[in-house]
N, C-alpha and C positions, 0 to 999 in steps of 0.2 A: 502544606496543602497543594502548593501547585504541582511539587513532586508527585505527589496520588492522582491527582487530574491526569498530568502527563503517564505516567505510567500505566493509569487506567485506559486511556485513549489507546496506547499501544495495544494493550491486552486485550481488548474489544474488539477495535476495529481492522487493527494488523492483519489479524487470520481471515476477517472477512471480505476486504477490499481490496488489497494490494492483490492484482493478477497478473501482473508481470515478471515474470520467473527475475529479470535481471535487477527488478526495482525491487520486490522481497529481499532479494538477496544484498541489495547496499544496503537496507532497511536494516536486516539480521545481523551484517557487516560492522555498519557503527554502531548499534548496542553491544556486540561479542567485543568488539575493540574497546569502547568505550567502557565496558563494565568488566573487562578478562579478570578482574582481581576481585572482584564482586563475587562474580559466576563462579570462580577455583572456591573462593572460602567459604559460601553458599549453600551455592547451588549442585553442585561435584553430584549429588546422586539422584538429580533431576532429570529425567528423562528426555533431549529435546522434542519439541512439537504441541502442537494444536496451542500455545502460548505460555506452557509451563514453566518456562525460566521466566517469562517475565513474571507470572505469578508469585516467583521463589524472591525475585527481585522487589516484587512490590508489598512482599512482605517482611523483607526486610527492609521494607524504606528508610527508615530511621538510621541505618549504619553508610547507608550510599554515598561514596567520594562526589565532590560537585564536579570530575570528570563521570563518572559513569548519570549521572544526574543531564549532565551536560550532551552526552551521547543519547538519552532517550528523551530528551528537548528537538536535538536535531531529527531524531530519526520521526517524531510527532509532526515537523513541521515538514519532513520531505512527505511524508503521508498526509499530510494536508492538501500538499502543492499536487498531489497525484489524485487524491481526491478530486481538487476542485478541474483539475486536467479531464479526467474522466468524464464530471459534470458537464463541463464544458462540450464536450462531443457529443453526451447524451445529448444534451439539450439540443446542439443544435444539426445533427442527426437523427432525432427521433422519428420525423415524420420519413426520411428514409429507410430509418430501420424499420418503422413498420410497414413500410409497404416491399421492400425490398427483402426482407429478412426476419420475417414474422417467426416465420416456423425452426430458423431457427436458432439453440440453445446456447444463453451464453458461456462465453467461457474459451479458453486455450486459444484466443486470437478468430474464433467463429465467426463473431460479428464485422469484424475486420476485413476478414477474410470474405465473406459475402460482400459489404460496400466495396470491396477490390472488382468481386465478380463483374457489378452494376456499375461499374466507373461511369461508363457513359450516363447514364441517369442518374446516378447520384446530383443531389445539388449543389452548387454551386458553394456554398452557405458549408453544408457539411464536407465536402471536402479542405476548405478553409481551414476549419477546426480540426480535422484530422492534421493537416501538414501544421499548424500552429503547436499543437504536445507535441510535435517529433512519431510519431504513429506511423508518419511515411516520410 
């Protein structure tokens, strides 16, 4: 059961939250390391993207070594901890982002990139939280 939760968790929310080109990629990193012997006897004619080895993976749950089990535990919990980092900024950046950075679009470092533009008005509060995740 918890194997499926964790597995599910990756397969969900993987593709949709992590937006940081280098934290995907440790993400990708220790499940590829962690399941390499999983994914060869597998998954071999799974296409990678949009979350389809882990699909291959989660439907094989049943045969998963408790390394590769153990690699998509950690990669759940590093996407958690980037979740709540995220959260984190959100929250205590919103009232700048919306008034600084309404219009615009998130994504590829955007909003970032705007609260950089506005340093000097940014608040005190969110800048905080930005140099707190490592963001600056």
């Amino acid at each position: 059961m918890k194997r499926t939760m964790i597995v599910l968790i990756a397969l969900v929310i993987l593709p949709l939250l992590v937006t940081a080109a280098t934290a995907q990629q440790s993400l990708i990193e220790t499940v590829a390391n962690g399941c390499k012997m999983e994914i060869e006897k597998y998954c071999t004619q799974v296409t990678p993207g949009q979350g389809r080895v882990l699909a291959c993976l989660y439907a094989h749950g049943d045969k998963l070594s408790a390394k590769c089990e153990y690699a998509l535990y950690d990669a759940a919990v590093q996407l958690e901890r980037a979740v709540a980092a995220l959260s984190y900024v959100a929250n205590e950046c919103d009232a700048d982002l919306e008034k600084y950075c309404s219009s615009i679009a998130p994504g590829e470092g955007r909003l970032l990139e705007c609260l950089d533009k506005h340093d000097k008005q940014v608040s005190k509060r969110c800048k905080q939280a930005v140099k707190d995740v490592g963001l600056k």
